[in-house]
C-alpha positions in Angstrom: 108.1 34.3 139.3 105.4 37.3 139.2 102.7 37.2 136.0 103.8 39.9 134.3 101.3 43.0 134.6 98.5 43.9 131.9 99.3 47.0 129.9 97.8 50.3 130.8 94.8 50.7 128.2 93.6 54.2 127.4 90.5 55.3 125.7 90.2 58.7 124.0 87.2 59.5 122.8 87.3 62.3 119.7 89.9 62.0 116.6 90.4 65.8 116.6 93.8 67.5 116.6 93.7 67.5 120.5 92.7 63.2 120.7 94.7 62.4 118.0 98.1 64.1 119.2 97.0 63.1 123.1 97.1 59.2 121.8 100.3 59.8 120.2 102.0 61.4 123.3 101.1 58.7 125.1 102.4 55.8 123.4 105.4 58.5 123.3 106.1 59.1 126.9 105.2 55.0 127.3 105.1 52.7 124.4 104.0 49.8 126.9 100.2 51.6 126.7 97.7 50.2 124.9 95.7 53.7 123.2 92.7 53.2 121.0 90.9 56.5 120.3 87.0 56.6 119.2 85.4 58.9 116.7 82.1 59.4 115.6 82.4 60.3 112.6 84.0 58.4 109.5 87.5 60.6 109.4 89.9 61.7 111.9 91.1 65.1 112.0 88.1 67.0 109.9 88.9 70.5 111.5 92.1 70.4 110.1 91.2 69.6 107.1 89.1 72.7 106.5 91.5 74.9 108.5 93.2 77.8 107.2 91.2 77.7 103.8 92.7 73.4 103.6 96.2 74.8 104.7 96.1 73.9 108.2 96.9 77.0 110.5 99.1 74.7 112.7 100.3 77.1 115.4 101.2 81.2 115.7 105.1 82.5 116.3 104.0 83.3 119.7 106.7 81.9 121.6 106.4 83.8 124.9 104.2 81.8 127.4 102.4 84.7 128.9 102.1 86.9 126.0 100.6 83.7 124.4 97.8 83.5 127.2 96.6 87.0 126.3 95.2 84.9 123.0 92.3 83.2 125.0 89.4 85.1 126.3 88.6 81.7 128.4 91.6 79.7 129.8 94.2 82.6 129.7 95.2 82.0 133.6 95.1 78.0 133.3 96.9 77.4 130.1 99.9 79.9 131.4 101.3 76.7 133.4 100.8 74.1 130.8 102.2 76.3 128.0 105.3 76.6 129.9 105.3 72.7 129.3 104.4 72.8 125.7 104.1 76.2 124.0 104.4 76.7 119.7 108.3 76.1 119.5 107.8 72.7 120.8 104.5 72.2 118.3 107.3 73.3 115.4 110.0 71.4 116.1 108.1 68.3 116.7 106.3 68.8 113.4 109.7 69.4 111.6 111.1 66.5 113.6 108.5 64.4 111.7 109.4 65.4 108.8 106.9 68.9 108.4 108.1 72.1 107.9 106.3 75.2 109.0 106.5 78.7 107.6 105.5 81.9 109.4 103.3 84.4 107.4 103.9 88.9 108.1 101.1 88.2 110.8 102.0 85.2 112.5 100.3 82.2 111.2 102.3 79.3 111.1 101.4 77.0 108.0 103.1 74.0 106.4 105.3 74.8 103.6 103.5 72.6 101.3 100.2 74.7 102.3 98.3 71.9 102.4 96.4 70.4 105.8 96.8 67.3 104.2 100.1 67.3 105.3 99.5 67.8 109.1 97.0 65.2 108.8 99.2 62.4 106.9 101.8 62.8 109.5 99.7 62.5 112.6 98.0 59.6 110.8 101.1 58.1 110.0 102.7 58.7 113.6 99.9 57.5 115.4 99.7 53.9 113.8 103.2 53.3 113.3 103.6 54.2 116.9 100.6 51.5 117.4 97.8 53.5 118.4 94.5 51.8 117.4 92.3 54.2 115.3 88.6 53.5 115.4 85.9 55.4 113.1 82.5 55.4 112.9 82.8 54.4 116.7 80.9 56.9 119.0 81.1 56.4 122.8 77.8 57.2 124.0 78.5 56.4 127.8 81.2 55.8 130.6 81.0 54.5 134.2 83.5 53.0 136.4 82.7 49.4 137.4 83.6 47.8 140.8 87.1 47.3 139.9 87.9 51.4 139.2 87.5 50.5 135.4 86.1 52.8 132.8 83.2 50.7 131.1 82.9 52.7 127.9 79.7 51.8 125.7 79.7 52.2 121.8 76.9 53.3 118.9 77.4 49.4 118.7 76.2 48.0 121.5 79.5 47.1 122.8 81.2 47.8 126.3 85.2 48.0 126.4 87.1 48.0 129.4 90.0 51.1 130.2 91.8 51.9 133.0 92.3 55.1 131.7 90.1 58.0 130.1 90.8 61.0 127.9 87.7 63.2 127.0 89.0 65.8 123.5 85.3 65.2 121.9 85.4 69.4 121.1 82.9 71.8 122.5 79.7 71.5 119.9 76.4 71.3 121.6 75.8 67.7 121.3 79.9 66.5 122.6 79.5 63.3 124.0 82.2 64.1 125.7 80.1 66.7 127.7 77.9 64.4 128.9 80.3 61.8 130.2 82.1 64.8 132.1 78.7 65.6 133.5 77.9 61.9 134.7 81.5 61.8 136.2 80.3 65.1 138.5 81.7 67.8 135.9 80.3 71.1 135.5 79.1 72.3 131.7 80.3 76.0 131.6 77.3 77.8 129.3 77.7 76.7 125.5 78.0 79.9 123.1 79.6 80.2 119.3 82.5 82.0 119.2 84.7 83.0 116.0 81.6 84.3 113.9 81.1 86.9 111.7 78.3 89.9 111.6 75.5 90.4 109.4 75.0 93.8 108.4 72.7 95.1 105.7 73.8 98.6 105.4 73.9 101.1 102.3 77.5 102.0 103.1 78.6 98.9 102.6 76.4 97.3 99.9 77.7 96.2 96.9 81.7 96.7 98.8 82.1 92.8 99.2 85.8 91.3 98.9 86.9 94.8 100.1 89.5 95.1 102.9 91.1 97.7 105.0 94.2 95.8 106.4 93.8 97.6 109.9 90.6 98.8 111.7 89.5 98.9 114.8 85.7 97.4 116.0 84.5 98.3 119.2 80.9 97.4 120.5 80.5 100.4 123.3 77.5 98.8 125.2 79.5 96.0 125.9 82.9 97.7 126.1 84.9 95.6 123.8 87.2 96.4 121.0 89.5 94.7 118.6 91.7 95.8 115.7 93.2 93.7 112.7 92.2 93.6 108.7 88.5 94.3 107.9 86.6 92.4 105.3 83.2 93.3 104.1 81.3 90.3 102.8 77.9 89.6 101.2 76.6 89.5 104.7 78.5 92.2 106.3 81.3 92.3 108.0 84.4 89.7 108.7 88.3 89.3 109.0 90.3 89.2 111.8 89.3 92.0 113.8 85.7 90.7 113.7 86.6 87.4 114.4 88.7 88.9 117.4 86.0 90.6 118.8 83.1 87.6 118.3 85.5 85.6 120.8 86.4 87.9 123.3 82.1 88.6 123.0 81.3 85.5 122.4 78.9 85.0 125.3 77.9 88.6 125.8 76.5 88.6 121.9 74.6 85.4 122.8 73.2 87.1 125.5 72.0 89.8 123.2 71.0 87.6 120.4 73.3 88.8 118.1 71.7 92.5 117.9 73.4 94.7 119.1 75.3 98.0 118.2 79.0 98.7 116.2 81.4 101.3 115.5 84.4 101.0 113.1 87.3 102.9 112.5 88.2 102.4 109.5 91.4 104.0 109.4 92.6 101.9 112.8 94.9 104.7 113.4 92.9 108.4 113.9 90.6 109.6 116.2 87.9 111.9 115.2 90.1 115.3 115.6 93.4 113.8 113.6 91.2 112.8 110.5 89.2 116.0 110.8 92.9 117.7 111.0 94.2 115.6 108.2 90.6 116.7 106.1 91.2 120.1 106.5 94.6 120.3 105.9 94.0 118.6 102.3 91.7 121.7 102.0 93.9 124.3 102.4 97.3 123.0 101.1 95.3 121.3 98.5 92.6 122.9 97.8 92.4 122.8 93.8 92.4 119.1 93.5 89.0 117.6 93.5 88.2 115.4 96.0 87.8 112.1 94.7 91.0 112.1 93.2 93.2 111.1 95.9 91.7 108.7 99.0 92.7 110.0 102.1 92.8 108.3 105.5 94.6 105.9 104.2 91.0 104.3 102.8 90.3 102.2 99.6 89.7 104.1 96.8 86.3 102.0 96.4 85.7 102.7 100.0 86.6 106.1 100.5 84.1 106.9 96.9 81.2 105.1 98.9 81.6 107.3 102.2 81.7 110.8 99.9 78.8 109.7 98.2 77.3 108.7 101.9 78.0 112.6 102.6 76.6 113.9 99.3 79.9 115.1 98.3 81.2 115.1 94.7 84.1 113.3 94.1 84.7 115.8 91.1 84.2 118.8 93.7 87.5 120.6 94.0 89.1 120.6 97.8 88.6 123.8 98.7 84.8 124.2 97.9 83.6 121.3 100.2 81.9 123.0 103.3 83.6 122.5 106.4 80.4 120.8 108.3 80.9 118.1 105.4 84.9 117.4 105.9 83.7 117.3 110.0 80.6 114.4 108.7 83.2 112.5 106.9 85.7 112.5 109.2 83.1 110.6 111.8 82.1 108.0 109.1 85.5 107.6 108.3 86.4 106.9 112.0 83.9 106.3 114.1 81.0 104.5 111.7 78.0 103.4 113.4 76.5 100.0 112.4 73.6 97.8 113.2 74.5 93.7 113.9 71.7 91.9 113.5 73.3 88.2 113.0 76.0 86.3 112.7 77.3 83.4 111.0 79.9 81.2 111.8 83.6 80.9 110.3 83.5 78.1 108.4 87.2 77.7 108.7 86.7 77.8 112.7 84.0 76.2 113.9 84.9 77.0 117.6 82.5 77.0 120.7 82.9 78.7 123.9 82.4 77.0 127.2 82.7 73.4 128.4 84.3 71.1 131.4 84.6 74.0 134.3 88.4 75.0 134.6 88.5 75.0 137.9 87.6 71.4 138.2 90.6 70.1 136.3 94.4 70.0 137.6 96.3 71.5 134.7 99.4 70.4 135.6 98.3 66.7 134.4 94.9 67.7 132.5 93.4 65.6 135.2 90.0 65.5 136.1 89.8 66.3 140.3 86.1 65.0 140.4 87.2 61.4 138.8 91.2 60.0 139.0 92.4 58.7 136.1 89.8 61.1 133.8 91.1 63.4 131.3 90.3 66.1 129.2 92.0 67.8 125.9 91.0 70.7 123.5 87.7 72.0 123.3 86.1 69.8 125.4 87.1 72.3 128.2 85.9 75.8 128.3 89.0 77.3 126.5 89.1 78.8 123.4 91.3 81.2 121.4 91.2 84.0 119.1 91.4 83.4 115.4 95.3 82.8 114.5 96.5 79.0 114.9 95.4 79.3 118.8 92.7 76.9 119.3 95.2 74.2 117.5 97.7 75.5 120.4 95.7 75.0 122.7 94.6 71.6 121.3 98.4 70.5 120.9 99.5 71.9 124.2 96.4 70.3 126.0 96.8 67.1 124.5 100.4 66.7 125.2 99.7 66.9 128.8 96.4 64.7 129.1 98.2 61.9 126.7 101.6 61.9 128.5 99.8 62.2 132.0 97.1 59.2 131.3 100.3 56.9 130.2 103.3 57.6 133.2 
């Protein structure tokens, strides 16, 4: 009678979304594995935590797999295959299959009902070691090499060396991943490391003073670089954030390294008019109008606070009737109104994000498996690749649907 085989054992270094729901797809798609994932840190799961303001943006109601793609200024052409496997209906109805509910917000944000990350974290926790993955903090994995036998030799902030026959990499893509440099010593390529998801500093009279104020739809376009981006606009102490911002910092993300964050911005803060329709919709106030002062009624669709700080940027007085504001002042406004020139001289990052651009080079890796081609039986998941999404629940897709893949591939 034959010995009866060892079990397949399967390192994952990184407890993020992406290594945490990679180990329990693995002991899903073969409960004979043996999984044990490594993390650094003392707590699994620390970007979900802080995501969504502690409510976890789980996924987006994006549930076409191509339209989805359009999401991730890197990784767009690669992910389209793998979200065919695993797209956000699956990510819902596996959550709600564990007992989670989601709810979808007006813009598309998909959030547990309890609004609490806590939530997402408990059940992935929960799944994870009833399913019988081992969970192991404070336990960095500095190294990897394959020994003479074609096992991974993984060596610990402990001095130890563990055996695996199989590797998944999901360490995230922060300057120092470990995960980065294992991937390099395997033969990987490190696509250029840049933030990504930040927001820009701005010290500018027009907006001084404005913080907490939002216009729920603007566009930003930064014409040397010929981007643009529309979504809700929030002016903060430091200058300018929100979705449209964040939008734009990832699509930009390397191009405003390259520039060192200086660079030059125009907003529209009406996100609808061009520079003749809010000129035409100025001097049509005038005439039909023309006996109400100015200030009384925004127009533009502006905040009042807003649209009192731009007549005041003009010299005109909000008590001014209509009809005697000069026509060379209505044409001024109109162009701050819609096409407002800014100086960027910063950024900082979104503390709810915390997302890098760049990592393992896509066209090293065989998406269909999230398998490395340089190394068999190496994998990667999340971050540690150089794919990243725009703000929305997308990086956690990405993570989920990534994960999947490398978990179920490293255990069949």
């Amino acid at each position: 009678m034959e010995a009866p085989l060892d079990p397949v054992r399967i390192a994952i270094v990184g407890g993020g979304a992406a290594g945490i729901f990679a180990a329990i797809s693995a002991r899903e798609a073969n409960p004979n594995v043996k999984v044990c994932v490594f993390e650094k840190s003392n707590r699994f799961l620390t970007k979900v935590k802080i995501s969504g303001g502690g409510r976890c943006n789980v996924t987006h109601a994006c549930f076409e797999p191509r339209e989805l793609t359009s999401r991730y200024p890197r990784g767009s052409k690669e992910l389209l295959g793998p979200f065919y496997s695993w797209q956000p209906q699956d990510t819902v109805d596996w959550f709600e299959s564990h007992g989670v509910a989601l709810k979808t917000e007006p813009d598309g944000r998909m959030f547990p009902v309890t609004d609490s990350s806590q939530t997402i974290i408990d059940c992935l926790l929960d799944t994870a070691r009833g399913s019988g993955v081992a969970l192991k903090a404070k336990t960095g994995v500095d190294s990897a090499r394959i020994d003479r036998a074609g096992k991974f030799q993984l060596s610990t902030n402990e001095d130890l060396v563990l055996e695996f026959d199989r590797l998944v990499l999901a360490t995230g893509g922060g300057q120092n991943s470990p995960g980065h440099r294992i991937a390099e010593s395997f033969g990987h390529t490190i696509s250029s490391l840049a933030p990504s998801l930040f927001t820009f500093h701005i010290s500018d009279a027009r907006i001084d003073g404005l913080q907490g104020l939002s216009v729920p739809n603007a566009v930003v376009t930064c014409p040397s670089m010929k981007l643009s981006q529309s979504g809700p606009l929030l002016i903060t102490h430091w200058g300018l954030s929100g979705p449209a911002i964040l939008k734009l910092s990832a699509w930009g993300a390397r191009q405003f390294a390259e520039f060192e964050y200086t660079f030059k911005l125009q907003v529209n803060w009406t996100g609808t008019h061009d520079l003749e329709s809010a000129k035409q919709v100025l001097m049509d106030a005038k005439r039909q109008h023309g006996a109400k002062q100015v200030g009384t009624n925004p127009l533009l669709g502006l905040p009042r606070r807003l649209w009192d700080r731009f007549l005041d940027t003009e010299s005109i007085d909000p008590k001014m009737k209509l009809s005697q504001v000069a026509n060379h002042q209505l044409l001024s406004l109109s162009t701050t109104c819609v096409a407002c020139d800014f100086q960027v001289t910063g950024k900082s990052m979104n503390k709810e994000e915390f997302v890098t651009c760049g990592g393992v080079s896509l066209h090293e890796v065989e998406f269909k498996r999230m398998e490395s081609k340089q190394m068999p039986k190496l994998y990667f998941a999340g971050e540690t690749l150089d794919i990243d999404g725009v703000t929305g629940g997308f990086n956690f897709q990405a993570a989920w649907t990534t994960g999947r893949i490398a978990g179920t591939s490293a255990a069949i």
